[in-house]
Structures are given as structure tokens and as C-alpha cells.
N, C-alpha and C positions, 0 to 999 in steps of 0.2 A: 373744439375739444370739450368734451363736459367736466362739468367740476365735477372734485369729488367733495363727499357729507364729511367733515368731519363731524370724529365719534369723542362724544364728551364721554372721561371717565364714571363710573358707576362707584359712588363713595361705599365705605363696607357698610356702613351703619343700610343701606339701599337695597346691598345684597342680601344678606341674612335678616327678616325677621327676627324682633326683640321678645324672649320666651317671655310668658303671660307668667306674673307673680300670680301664686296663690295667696290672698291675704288670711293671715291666719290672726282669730278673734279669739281665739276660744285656749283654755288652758287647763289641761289634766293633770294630774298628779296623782300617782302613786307608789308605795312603800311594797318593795320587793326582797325576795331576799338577793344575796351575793351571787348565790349559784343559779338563780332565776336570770338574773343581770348579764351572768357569765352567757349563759346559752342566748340568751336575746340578743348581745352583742355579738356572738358568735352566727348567728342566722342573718342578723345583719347587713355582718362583712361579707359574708358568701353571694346576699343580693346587692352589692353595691351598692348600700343604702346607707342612711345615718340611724338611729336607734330610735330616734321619734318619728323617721319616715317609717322603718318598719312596725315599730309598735302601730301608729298609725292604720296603716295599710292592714294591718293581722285585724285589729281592732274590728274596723270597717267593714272584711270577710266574714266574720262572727258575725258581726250585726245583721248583714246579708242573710245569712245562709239563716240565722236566727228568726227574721221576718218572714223571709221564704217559706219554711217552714211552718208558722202560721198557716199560712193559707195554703196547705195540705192537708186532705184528709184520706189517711190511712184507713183500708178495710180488710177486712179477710175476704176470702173467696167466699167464706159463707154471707157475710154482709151482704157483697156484692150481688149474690145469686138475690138473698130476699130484697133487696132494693128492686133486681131489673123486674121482679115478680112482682111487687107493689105495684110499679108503673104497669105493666103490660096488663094487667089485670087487678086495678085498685079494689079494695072495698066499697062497701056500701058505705055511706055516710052514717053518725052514729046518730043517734036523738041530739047530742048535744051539737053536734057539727050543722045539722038541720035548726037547731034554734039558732046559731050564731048566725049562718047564711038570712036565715029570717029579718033576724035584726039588725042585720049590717042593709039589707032590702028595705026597711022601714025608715032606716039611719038616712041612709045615701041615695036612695032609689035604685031602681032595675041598673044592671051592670054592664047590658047589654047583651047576655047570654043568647 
């Protein structure tokens, strides 16, 4: 008759992964008014958060969307038309662009063109 395996319990601390602290370095401060305080905490409580997770978190989105924004650049349809026309059809180079191309040649040597 075959044995059976026994099965060794599985301690809790085994089952659930322990959540990853975030270590926090850093300290902000700032002077608000009451009724600022009021609606912060009140957005807060809505996301089940604490005041400094939310401020937090809003803070970070701004920063976000603030960076983001950097690196856009907004044109009009007219921009747009004379840029795709620029490329499809650039100009002549001016005198000055013909001396800079010269002396960057003289600088560096042929470019490979």
C-alpha cells in the first residue's frame, strides 16, 4: 500500500507577500488656507487616502502633465502647412548658410555627403 506525503502547513507570513515600504526622504511643507484644507481633506476621504498620500499624488500629476507639456509643440494649421512646405520643397541655402557649411568643411573635413 503506498504511503501517503504528508503536507506541512504553509505559515501566513509564506502566503501573502510582505507590501514594499516606500521609504520616504524627503519633506514638504506648506501654509494653506482653512478652506483649501477643507476641500483637500474632503477629496481625500472620497479617494481613500490620507492628506499627504493625496496631496502627494495631485502634486506628482501636475508635475507630470507639467513636463509633458514641455515637450509639445503646438502649431496652427498655418504653421503646419509652412513647415510641411519648407521640407517638401526647402530653399536655397543663403550666402551665410554656404559660409557656415564651408567652414564647418575646413573645421571637420568632408561629411560624407
Amino acid at each position: 500500500m503506498p504511503t501517503k506525503a504528508k503536507l506541512k502547513p504553509i505559515s501566513k507570513q509564506a502566503k501573502k507577500p510582505k507590501p514594499k515600504r516606500v521609504q520616504r526622504s524627503a519633506r514638504i511643507e506648506a501654509r494653506i488656507t482653512p478652506e483649501n484644507l477643507a476641500v483637500i481633506k474632503r477629496a481625500a476621504e472620497i479617494q481613500g487616502r490620507s492628506v499627504s498620500d493625496f496631496v502627494v499624488a495631485a502634486a506628482r500629476e501636475a508635475a507630470h502633465r507639467e513636463i509633458e507639456e514641455t515637450h509639445i509643440i503646438r502649431l496652427t494649421v498655418e504653421q503646419q502647412l509652412q513647415i510641411a512646405e519648407a521640407i517638401l520643397n526647402p530653399p536655397e541655402p543663403t550666402p551665410a548658410l554656404r559660409r557656415a557649411f564651408e567652414t564647418h568643411r575646413r573645421l571637420f573635413g568632408p561629411s560624407g555627403d
